[in-house]
C-alpha positions in Angstrom: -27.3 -24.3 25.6 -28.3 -24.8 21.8 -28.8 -27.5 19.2 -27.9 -27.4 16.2 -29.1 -30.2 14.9 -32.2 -31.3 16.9 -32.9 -34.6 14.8 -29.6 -35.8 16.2 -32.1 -36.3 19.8 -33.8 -39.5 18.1 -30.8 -41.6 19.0 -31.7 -41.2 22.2 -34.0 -44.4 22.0 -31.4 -46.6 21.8 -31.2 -46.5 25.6 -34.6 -49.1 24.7 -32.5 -52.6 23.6 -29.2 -51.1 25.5 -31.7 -51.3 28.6 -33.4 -54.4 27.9 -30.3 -56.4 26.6 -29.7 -55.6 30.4 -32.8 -57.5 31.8 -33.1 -60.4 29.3 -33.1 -63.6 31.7 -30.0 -66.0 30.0 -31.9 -69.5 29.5 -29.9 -71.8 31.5 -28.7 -75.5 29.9 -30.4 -78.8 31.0 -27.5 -81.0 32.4 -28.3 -84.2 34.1 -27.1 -84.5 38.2 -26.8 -87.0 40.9 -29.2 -84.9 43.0 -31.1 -81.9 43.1 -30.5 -81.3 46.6 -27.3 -78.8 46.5 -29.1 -77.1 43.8 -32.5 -76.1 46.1 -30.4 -74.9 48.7 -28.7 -72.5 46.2 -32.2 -71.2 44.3 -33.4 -70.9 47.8 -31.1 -68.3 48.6 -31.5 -66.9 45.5 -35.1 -66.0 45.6 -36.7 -64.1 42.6 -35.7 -60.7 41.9 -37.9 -57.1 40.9 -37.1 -55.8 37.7 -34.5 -53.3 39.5 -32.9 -56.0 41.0 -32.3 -57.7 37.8 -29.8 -55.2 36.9 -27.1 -57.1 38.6 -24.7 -54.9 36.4 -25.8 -51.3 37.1 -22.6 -50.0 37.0 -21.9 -50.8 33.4 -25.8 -50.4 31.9 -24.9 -46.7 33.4 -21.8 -46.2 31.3 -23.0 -47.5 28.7 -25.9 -45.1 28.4 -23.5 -42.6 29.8 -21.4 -43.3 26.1 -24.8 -43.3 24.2 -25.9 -39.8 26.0 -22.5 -38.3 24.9 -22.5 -39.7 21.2 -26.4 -38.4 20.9 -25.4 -34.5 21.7 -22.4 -34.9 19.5 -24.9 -35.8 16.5 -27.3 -33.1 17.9 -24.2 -30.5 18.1 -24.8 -29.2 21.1 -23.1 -25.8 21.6 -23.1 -23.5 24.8 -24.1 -20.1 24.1 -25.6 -18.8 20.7 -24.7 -20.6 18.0 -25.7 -17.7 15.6 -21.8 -17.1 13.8 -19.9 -14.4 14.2 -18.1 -11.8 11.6 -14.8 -9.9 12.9 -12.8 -8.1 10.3 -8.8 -7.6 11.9 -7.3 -5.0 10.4 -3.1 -4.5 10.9 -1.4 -1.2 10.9 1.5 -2.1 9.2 2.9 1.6 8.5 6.8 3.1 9.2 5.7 3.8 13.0 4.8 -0.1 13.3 8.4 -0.9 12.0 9.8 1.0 15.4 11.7 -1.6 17.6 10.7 -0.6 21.2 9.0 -4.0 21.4 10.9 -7.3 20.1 11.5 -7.6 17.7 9.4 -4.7 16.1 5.6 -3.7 16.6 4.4 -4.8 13.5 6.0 -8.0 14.4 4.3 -8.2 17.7 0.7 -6.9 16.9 0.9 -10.0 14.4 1.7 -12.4 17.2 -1.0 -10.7 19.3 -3.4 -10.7 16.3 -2.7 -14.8 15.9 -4.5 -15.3 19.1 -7.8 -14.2 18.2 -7.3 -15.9 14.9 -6.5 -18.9 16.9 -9.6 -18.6 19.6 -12.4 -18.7 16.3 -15.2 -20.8 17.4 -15.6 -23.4 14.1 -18.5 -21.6 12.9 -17.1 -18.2 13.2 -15.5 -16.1 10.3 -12.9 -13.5 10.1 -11.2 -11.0 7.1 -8.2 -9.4 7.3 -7.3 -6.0 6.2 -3.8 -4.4 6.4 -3.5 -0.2 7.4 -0.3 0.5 5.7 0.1 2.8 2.8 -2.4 1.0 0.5 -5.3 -0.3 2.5 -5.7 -4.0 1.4 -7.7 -6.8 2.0 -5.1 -10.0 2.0 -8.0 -12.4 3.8 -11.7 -12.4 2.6 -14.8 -13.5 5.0 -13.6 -16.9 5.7 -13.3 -19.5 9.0 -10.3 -21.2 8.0 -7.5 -20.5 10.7 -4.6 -22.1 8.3 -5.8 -19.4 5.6 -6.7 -16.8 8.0 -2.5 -17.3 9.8 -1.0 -17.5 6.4 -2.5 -14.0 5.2 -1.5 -12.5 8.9 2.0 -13.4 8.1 2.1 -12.2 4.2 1.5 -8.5 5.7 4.4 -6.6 5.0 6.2 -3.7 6.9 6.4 -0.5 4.6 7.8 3.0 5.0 4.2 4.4 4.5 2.2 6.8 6.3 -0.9 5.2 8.0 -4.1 4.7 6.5 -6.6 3.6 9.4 -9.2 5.5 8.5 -9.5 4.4 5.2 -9.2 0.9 6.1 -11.5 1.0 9.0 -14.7 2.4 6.2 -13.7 -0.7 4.7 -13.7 -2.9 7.6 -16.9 -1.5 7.9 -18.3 -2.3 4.5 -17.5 -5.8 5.1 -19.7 -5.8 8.5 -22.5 -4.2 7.2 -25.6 -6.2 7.9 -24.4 -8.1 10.4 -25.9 -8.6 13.5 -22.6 -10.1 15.6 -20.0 -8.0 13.6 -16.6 -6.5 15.7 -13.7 -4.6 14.1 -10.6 -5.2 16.3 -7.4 -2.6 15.0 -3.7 -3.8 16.5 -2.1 -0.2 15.9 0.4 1.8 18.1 -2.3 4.8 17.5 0.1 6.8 15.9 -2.5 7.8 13.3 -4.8 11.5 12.8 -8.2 10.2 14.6 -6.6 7.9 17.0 -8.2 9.7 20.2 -11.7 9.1 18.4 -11.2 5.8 17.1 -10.4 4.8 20.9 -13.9 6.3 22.3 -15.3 4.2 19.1 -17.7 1.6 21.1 -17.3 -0.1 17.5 -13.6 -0.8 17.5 -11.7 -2.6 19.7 -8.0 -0.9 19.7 -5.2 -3.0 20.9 -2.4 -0.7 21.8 1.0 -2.0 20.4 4.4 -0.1 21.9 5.0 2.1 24.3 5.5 6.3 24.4 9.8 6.2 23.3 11.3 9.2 22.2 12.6 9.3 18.7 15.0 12.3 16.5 14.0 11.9 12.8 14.3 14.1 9.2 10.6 15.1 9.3 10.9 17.9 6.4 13.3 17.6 3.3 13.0 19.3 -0.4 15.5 20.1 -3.0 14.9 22.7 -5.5 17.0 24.1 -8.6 18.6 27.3 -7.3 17.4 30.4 -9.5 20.5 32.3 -9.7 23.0 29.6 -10.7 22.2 26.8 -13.2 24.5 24.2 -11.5 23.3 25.2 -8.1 21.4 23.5 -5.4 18.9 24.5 -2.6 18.4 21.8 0.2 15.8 22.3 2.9 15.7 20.4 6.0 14.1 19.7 9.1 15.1 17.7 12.0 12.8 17.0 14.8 13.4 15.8 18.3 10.2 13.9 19.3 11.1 12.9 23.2 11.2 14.5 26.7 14.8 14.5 26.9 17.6 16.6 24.7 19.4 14.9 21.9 22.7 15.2 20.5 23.8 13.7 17.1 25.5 14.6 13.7 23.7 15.6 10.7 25.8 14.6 7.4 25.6 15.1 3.7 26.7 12.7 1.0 26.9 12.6 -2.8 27.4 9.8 -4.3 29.0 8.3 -0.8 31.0 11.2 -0.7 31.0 13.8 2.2 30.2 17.0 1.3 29.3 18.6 5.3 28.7 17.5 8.5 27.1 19.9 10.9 26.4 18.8 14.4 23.0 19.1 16.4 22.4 20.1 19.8 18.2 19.3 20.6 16.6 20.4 23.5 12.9 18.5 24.3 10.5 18.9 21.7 12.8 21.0 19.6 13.0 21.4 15.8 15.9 22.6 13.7 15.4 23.5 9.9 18.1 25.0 7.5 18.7 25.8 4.0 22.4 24.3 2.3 23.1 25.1 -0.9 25.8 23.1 -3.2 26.5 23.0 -6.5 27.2 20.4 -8.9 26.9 19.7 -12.7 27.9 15.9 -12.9 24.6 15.3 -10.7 23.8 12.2 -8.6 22.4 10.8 -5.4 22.6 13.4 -3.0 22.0 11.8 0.7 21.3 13.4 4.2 21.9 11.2 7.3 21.8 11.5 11.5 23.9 9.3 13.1 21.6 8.6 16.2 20.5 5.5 16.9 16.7 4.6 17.9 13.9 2.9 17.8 12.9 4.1 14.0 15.5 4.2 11.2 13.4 4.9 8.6 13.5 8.4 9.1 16.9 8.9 9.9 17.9 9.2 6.1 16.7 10.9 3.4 17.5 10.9 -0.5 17.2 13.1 -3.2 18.1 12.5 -7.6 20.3 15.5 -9.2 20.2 15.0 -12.8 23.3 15.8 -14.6 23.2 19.5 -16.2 24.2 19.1 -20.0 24.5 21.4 -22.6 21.4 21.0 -24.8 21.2 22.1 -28.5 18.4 24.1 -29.6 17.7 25.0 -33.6 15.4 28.2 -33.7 13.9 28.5 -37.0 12.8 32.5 -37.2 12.6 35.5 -39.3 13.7 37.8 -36.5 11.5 37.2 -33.5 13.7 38.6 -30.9 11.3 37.8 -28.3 12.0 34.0 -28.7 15.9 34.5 -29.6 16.3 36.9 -26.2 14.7 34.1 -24.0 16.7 30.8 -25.0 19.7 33.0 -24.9 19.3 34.2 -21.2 18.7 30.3 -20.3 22.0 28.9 -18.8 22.6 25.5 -20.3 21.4 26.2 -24.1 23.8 26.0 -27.0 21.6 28.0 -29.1 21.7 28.3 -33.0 19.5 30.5 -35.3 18.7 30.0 -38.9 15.9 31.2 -41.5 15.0 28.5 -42.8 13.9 25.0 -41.5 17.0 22.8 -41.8 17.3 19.5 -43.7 19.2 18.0 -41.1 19.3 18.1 -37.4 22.3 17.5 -35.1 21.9 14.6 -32.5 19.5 15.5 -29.6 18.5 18.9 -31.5 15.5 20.3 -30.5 14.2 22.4 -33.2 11.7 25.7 -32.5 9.4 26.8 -35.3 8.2 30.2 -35.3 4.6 30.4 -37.3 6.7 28.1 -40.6 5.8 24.3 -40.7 7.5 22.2 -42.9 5.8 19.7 -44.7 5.7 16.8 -43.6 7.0 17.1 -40.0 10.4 15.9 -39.3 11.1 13.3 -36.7 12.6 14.6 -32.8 11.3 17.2 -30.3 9.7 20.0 -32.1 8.0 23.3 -30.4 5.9 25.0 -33.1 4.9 29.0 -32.0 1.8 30.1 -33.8 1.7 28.1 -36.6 0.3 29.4 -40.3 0.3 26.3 -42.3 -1.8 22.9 -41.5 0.3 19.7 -40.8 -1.0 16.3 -40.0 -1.6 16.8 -36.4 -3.3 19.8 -36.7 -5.5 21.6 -38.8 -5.1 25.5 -38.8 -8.4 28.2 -38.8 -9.3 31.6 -39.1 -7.4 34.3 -36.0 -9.3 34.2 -32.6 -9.4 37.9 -32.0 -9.0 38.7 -28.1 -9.3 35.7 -26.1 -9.0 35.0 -22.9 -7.4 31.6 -21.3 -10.4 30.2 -19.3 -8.9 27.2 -18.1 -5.4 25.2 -17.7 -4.1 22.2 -16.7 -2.1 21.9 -13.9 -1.0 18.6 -13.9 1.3 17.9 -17.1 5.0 20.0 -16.4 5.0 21.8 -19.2 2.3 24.2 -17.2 4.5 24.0 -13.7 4.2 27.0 -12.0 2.9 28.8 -14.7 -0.3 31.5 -14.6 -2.2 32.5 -17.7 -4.7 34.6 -16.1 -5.4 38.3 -17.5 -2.6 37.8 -20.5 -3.5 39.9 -23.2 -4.1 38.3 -26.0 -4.8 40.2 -29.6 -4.8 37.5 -31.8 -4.5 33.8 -32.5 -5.1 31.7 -34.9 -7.5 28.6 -34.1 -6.2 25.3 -33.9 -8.2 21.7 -34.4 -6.0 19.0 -33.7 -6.4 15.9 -36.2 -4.6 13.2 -33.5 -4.3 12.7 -30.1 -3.8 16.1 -28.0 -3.5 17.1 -24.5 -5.0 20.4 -24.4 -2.9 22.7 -21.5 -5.2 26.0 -22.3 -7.9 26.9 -24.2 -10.6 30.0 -24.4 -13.8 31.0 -23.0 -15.1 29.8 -26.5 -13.2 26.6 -26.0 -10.9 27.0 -28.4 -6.8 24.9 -28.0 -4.5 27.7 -27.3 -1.5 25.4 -25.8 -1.4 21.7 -27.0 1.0 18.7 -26.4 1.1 15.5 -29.0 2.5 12.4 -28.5 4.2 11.0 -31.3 5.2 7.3 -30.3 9.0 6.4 -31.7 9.2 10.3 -33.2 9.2 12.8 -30.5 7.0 15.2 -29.0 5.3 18.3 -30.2 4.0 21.1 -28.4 2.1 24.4 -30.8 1.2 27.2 -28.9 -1.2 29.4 -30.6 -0.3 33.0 -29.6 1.0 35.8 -31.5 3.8 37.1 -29.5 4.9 40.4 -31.2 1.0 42.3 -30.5 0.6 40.0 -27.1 1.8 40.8 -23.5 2.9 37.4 -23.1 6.4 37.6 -24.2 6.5 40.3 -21.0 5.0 38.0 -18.5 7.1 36.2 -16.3 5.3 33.2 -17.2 7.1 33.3 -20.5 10.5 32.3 -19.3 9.0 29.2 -17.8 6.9 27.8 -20.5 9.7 28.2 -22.7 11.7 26.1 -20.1 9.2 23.8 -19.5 8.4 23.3 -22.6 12.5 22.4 -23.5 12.8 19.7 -20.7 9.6 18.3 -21.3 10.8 18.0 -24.9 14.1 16.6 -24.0 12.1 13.6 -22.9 14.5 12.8 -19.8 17.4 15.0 -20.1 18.4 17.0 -17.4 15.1 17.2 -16.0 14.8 17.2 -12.3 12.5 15.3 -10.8 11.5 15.9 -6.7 11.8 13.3 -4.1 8.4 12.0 -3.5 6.9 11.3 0.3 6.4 7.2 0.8 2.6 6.3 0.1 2.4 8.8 -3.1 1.7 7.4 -6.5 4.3 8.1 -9.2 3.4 9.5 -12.2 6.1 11.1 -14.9 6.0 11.5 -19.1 8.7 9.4 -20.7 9.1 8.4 -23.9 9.6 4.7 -24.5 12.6 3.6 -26.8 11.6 2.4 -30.2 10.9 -1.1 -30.5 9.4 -3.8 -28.0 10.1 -2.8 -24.4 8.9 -3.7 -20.8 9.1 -1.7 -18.0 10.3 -2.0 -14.5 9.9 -0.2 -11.5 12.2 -1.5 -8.6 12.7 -0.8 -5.3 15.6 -0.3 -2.8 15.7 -3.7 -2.3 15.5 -4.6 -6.0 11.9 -6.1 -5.8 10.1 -5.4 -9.2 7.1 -3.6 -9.0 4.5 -3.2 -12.1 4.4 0.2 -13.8 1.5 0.9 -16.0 2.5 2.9 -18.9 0.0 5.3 -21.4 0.3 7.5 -24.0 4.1 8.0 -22.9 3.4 8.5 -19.4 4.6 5.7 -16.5 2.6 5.5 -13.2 3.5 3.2 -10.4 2.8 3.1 -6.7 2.0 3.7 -4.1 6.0 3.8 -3.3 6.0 2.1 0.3 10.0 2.1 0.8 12.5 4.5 1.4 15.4 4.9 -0.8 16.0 5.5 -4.5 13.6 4.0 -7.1 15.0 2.6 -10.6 12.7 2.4 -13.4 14.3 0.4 -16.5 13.0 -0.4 -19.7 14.1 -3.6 -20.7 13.1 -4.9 -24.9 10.9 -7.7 -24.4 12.7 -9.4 -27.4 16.0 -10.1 -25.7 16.6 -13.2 -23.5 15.6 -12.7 -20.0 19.5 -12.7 -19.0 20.2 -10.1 -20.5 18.7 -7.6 -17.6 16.9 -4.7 -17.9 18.3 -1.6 -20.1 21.6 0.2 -19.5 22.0 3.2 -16.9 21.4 6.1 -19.5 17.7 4.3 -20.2 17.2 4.2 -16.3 14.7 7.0 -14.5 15.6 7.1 -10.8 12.8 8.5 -8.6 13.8 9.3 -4.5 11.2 8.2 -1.8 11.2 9.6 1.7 9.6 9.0 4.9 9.6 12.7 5.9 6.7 12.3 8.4 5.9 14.4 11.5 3.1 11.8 12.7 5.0 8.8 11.5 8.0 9.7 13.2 6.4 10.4 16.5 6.2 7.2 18.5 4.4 8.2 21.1 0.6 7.9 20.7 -0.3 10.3 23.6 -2.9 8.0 25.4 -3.6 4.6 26.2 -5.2 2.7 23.8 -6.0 -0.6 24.4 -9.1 -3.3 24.1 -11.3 -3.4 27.3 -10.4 -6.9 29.3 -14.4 -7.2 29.9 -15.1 -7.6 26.9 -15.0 -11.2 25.7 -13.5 -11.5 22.2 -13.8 -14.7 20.9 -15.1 -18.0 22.0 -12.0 -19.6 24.2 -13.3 -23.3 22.8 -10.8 -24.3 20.0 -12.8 -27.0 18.3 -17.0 -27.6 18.0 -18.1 -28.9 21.4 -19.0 -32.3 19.8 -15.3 -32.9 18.7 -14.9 -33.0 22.8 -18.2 -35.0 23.4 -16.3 -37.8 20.9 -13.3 -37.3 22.7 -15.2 -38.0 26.1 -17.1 -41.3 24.4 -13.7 -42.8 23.2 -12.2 -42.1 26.8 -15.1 -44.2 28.3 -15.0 -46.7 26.1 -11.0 -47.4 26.9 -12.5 -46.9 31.1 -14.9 -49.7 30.4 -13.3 -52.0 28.7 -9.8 -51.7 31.1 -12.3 -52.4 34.0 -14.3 -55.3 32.0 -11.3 -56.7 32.0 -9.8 -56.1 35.2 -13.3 -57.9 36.7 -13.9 -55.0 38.5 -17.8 -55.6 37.3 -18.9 -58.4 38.5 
């Protein structure tokens, strides 16, 4: 038993005049009689009494100091047990496994009614955070005591299609409790999550278990790629999974665009997984979507989506003085309608992308231009003396015009140095750090990309990287195009080159369910996410100029990006173990309010007892 306010004791003396209003004698009124005689019998009777004996009233004298006792340790704040506060930081798995409907009317749903009680059983001086476990770890509640604020947050956690993060949100639960001596981490997950065994031997986190071990048949593996044989061909990889005791049956389909293009039916014995390779071929492109038909706890994971572009012909101008290196490999590549000329043209045709072997016209026209060893200076670059025999040193890996592409050990005899005069994303370069490969963005003018490589005394022409930079280098020029863009897993952060339309435009990323999300774009290159829903993704561009009812930008402006559960761990509802917060352990003070709220409560009722039985004359 604690006070938290000692003064408060003082008040105490007021028993003093409560105690002696009790004993004062009443002096009695002189009225004249006929006799005194009645009036001697009566004090006779009434002999003089001790100071005890005074108190004709005991009964009330003691609830009245009983009332100033109780009012005195309200205004001292007396509290059982240590008053020193405590800190607990909740943190909610709110990932695709949570969103499974063994338990009504989901888990997530349920670990937030569960996690409402120790919200609710805070003592008043106690403080709490809250932290959400989903794809993005987040803090929706900082330190605070305030239940209404603390509930609200709770309930503004949102299911997602993520994988888990727990670990990443438990080193930031921990961050928060640092330095505090009565700090406890409490984690309402269904322990599907790597680490879950350790987390439960963790004397440091208290793991309330949420579901039970249910079987579940889910798309755990799916990938589309570009087939390399035909241009309007398809591969499709998949992997279905039965996650339960018991065998399975159920009907794997494929649509696109809502129309069925096979159905092949599944026969899964206990812990068994199927994976196959389809291929199909189409050049009109779409939303190609693979489905089970089973019904269980998870749906997430029973579909799965993938974008094929549409294959178009694309127009090329090649501007050489018989290179046949370059004019062999945009003729092998299916898809090019190819034309060859001398000299630079005046004009190009719509969509042309023009290829410039060592001449630069002066100045630079507007659209996609690749430029192969350049002679002549421009405004981006400035051309130098030949580089004799260098050697790539280094490459980037993360812009698409290097996908999949090697530059190690190419021979290189000569090239010629390049200093670039604007902005530049260097893709190669030398031992001596010189640009070999660059990319400039030119903002309302198209893209450039020079590669500094003389191709008749090189071995690069030979290599098989060849073919691919010169197809990479197309479709990244083509700005969208036909480009093909993989389905990404939920939780990944997007990020793809575009080129912005001229003029003033806004972006927008939205979801399946048509929920704007922000998209920061830079230097012509859009990056949004993490993607928490599964489904297909729309990013618009929509001119800030024009009224707000006019919508965002037609279809042809639109990028659509596919998102997919596709998780082994996620889809597996069963945690393997039982995970749950030792009942010894006392969480949370079970008092609702400050003990002095009740002390006033207590006063009040015994000022209502005493004045019903002042008044019923029940103290005489």
């Amino acid at each position: 038993m604690t006070f938290l306010n000692p003064l408060g004791l003082v008040w105490f003396a007021a028993a003093v005049p409560i105690v002696i209003f009790y004993i004062l004698k009443i002096r009695h009124r002189r009225v004249p009689v006929a006799t005194i005689m009645f009036w001697q019998q009566i004090y006779q009777q009434r002999r003089p009494r001790t100071l005890l004996q005074r108190l004709r009233h005991l009964l009330s004298l003691l609830m009245q100091l009983l009332l100033l006792a109780l009012l005195v340790l309200a205004l001292g704040e007396l509290e059982w047990g240590h008053f020193q506060p405590r800190r607990y930081v909740l943190v909610l798995d709110n990932s695709a496994s949570m969103n499974a409907t063994d338990v009504s009317p989901s888990r997530l749903q349920r670990a937030k009614k569960d996690a409402e009680r120790l919200v609710h059983s805070l003592r008043w001086f106690d403080e709490m955070a809250i932290i959400s476990a989903g794809t993005d770890p987040k803090i929706y509640s900082g330190v605070t005591g305030h239940r209404r604020t603390l509930r609200a947050a709770l309930r503004s956690i949102p299911s997602t299609d993520g994988p888990t993060e727990v670990a990443a949100a438990v080193a930031l639960a921990r961050r928060l409790l640092a330095e505090h001596p009565k700090g406890e981490l409490h984690l309402f997950s269904d322990g599907a999550f790597e680490a879950s065994e350790q987390m439960v031997e963790d004397p440091d986190i208290w793991l309330y278990r949420i579901g039970g071990d249910v079987g579940n048949v889910g798309i755990t593996r799916f990938a589309v790629r570009r087939s390399l044989v035909d241009p309007i061909s398809y591969e499709i990889f998949i992997e279905v999974a039965n996650l339960s005791d018991a065998a399975a049956d159920c009907r794997l389909e494929f649509r696109l665009n809502e129309q069925v293009l096979d159905v092949v039916p599944l026969a899964l014995g206990p812990e068994e997984v199927w994976t196959h390779v389809f291929e199909n071929a189409t050049a009109e492109g779409g939303v190609l979507n693979a489905r089970i038909d089973r019904e269980d706890a998870l749906g997430s994971d029973n579909q799965v989506w993938a974008i094929l572009p549409r294959r178009k012909m694309r127009p090329v101008c090649l501007v050489t003085k018989d290179n046949l290196f370059l004019q062999s490999v945009f003729e092998a590549m299916p898809m090019l309608k190819l034309r060859v000329v001398s000299e630079p043209p005046k004009q190009l045709a719509d969509n042309e992308m023009l290829v410039l072997d060592r001449q630069v016209p002066q100045p630079l026209p507007d659209g996609p231009i690749l430029v192969i060893e350049p002679r002549e200076s421009s405004d981006l670059w400035e051309v130098g003396e030949p580089i004799q025999n260098p050697l790539v040193s280094n490459q980037t890996t993360e812009s698409p015009l290097m996908a999949h592409v090697r530059l190690d050990n190419v021979y290189m005899p000569e090239a010629r140095k390049i200093t670039p005069l604007a902005s530049a994303t260097i893709l190669a370069k030398s031992i001596s750090d010189e640009p070999l490969y660059l990319a400039f963005h030119r903002p309302g003018q198209g893209r450039v990309a020079v590669l500094s490589v003389n191709l008749e005394r090189g071995d690069l022409p030979l290599r098989t990287a060849f073919p691919i930079m010169m197809s990479n280098a197309l479709e990244w020029l083509s700005a969208e195009g036909d480009r093909f863009r993989e389905s990404v897993r939920t939780g990944a952060v997007v990020s793809i080159d575009h080129v912005a339309a001229s003029g003033s435009t806004d972006t927008v990323a939205l979801g399946p369910d048509g929920h704007p999300h922000v998209v920061d774009v830079q230097n012509d290159r859009l990056t949004f996410g993490p993607v928490d829903q599964c489904g297909v993704w729309t990013l618009t561009q929509r001119d800030t100029a024009s009224p707000p009812s006019e919508g965002p930008a037609g279809a042809e402006d639109a990028i659509r990006i596919a998102s997919n559960l596709a998780n082994h761990r996620e889809s597996d509802l069963r945690a393997g173990h039982e995970a749950t917060v030792d009942a010894t352990k006392p969480t949370a003070s079970s008092g609702r309010r400050p003990l002095w709220f009740y002390l006033i409560v207590a006063a009040f009722t015994l000022t209502m007892v005493e004045w019903w039985a002042y008044q019923r004359r029940w103290i005489s």
